[in-house]
N, C-alpha and C positions, 0 to 999 in steps of 0.2 A: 446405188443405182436408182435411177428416176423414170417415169414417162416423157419428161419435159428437161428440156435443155432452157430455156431459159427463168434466170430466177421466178418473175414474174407469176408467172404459169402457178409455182409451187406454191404462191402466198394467196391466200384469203381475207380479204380485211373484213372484220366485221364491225357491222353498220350498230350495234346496239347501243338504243341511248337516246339514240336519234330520232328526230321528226323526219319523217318522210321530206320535206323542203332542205331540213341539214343535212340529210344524208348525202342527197344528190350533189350539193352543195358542196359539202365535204369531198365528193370522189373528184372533183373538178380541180382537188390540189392535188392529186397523186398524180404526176408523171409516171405512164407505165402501166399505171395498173391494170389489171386482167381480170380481177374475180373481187365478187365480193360478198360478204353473206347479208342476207335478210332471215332475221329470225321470227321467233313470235311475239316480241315488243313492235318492234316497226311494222309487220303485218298485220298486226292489231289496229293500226293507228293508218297506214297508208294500202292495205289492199292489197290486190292484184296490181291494181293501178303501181305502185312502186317497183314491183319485178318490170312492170313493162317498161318504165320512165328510166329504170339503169339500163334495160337491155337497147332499150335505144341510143341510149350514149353509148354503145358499143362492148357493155360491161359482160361478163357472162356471174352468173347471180346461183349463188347456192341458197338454195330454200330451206333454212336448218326450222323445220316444225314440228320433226321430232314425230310424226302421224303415230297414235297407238290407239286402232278402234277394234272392231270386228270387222272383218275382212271384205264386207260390201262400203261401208264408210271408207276405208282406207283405199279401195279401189276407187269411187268415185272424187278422192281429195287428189287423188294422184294425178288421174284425168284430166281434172282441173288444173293440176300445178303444169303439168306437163304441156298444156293448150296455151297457154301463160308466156311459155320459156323458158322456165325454169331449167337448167342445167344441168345442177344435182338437187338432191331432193333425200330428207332425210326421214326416217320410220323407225320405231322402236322393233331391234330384232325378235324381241320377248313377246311381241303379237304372235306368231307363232307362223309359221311356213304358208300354211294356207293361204294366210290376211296378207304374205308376204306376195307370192305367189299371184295372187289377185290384182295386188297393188303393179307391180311390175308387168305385166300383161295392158292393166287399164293405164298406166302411161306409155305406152307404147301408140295405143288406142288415141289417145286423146292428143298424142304428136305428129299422128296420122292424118288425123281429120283437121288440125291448123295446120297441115302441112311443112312441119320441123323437125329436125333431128329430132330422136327421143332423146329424155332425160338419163342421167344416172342414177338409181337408186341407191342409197348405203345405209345400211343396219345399223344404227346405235346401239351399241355393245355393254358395257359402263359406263356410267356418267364421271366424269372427269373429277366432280366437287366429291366423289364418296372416298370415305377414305376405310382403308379395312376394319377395324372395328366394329364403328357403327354402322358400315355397311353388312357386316354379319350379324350383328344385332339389334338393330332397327328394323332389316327382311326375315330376322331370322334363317340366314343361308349360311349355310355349314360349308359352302362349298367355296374354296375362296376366289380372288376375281379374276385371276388371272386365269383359271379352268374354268369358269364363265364364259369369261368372251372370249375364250377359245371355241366353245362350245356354241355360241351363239355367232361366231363368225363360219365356222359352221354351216350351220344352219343357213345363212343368209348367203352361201357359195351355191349350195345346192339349189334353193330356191331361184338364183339364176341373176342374184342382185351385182353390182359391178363391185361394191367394195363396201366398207364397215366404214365408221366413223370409232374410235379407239383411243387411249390415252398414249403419248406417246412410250408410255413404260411398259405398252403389249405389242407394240410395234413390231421389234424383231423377232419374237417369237410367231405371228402372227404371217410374218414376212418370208418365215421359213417354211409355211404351211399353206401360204397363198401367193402364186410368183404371180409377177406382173401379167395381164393389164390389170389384173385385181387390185383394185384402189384401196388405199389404206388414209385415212382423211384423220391429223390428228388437233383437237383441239388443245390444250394444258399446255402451248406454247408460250414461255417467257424467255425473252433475249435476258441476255446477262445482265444481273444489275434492276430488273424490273420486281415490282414486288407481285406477290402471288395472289392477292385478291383473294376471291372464294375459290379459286382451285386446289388442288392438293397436289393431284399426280400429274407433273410438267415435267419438261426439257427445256433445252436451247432449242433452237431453229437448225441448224445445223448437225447439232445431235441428235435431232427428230430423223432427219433426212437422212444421215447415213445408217440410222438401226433401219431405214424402209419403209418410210412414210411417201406417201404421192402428194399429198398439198400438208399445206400447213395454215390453220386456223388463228390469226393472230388482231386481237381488237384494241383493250385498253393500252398495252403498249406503244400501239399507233395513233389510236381517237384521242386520247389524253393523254399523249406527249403532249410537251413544252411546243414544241417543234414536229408536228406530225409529218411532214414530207421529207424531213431528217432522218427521222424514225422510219419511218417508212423504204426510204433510199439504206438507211444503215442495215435490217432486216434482209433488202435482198443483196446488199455487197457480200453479208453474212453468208446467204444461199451460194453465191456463184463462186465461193472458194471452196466449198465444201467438195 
């Protein structure tokens, strides 16, 4: 079960890799598409300026920045992302309730004052590239990750945020503990047959979505196909059987 009924909706292409001119460039072949991410390569290099230049094409733009400061920083990044367009808007849960708390208030604030809907905030839980091991013995955390980002999804319910960003392999657990409209956003999305890059803990597209995912996060299977609007069409044929 989903928010969205159509495929679209659930997919996320992300733009990384790209120059702000290819990006835009690039979304101009996707028949369909809905969402797309801007991370912190492409904001790096294209700005504010490039959240506005997709949202003008009609796109709705996830801001994956990841924010983890002290809670007056993260308040005013938000503000900003929020005055921008930004759509959803991403924060490390591990800043703690406070910085969260702040942030999600000053985007409210700052969607107010451009006069647009506000954004969606979502916690970043675990990072998708860790894998258990060295993720307990590299933080030294005894605790393992799945009681984590439970625990940090959590924490970012109460704070008032709309949903987590998660790997699809905490999804259902996750899904049991947080009903809809709480958004569950999972990136470590590979279709069948894609190879895994630097990720560890992925799924199928389809698999994501029925453990109780709300979008699904999906890049070099699409940017770097052979064939990206194949790719791209075969992903949400994927979604709409599901």
């Amino acid at each position: 079960m989903t928010l969205f009924a159509h495929p679209a909706e659930k997919l996320i292409v992300a733009l990384d890799g790209m120059k702000p001119s290819q990006a835009v460039q690039f979304t101009s072949q996707l028949s369909g598409l809905r969402w797309v991410k801007v991370g912190l390569e492409l904001f790096v290099l294209g700005g504010p300026q490039v959240v506005i230049e997709l949202r003008d094409r009609g796109l709705r733009v996830f801001l994956d920045l990841k924010l983890h400061d002290i809670p007056a920083t993260m308040a005013g990044a938000c503000r900003r992302a929020a005055s921008i367009g930004a759509d959803l808007i991403t924060l490390h849960a591990c800043a703690g309730s406070k910085a969260l708390l702040a942030a999600r208030l000053a985007a409210v604030q700052g969607a107010e004052e451009a006069g647009i809907p506000p954004p969606t905030l979502l916690g970043v839980t675990v990072l998708t590239s860790w894998e258990p091991k060295p993720y307990a013995k590299e933080l030294s955390m005894s605790q393992p990750i799945n009681e984590r980002v439970e625990g940090l999804a959590n924490m970012v319910a109460s704070a008032g945020l709309g949903g987590c960003v998660c790997s699809p392999l905490e999804v259902a657990n996750l899904r049991k503990l947080h009903s809809l409209p709480f958004e569950l956003v999972t990136p470590g999305i590979r279709p069948k047959g894609s190879p895994l890059n630097d990720q560890e803990r992925v799924m199928s597209p389809c698999d994501a979505i029925q453990a109780g995912a709300s979008r699904l996060v999906v890049g070099r299977p699409i940017t770097c196909a052979v064939d990206p609007v194949e790719a791209f069409s075969q992903c949400c044929r994927e979604l709409e059987r599901c």
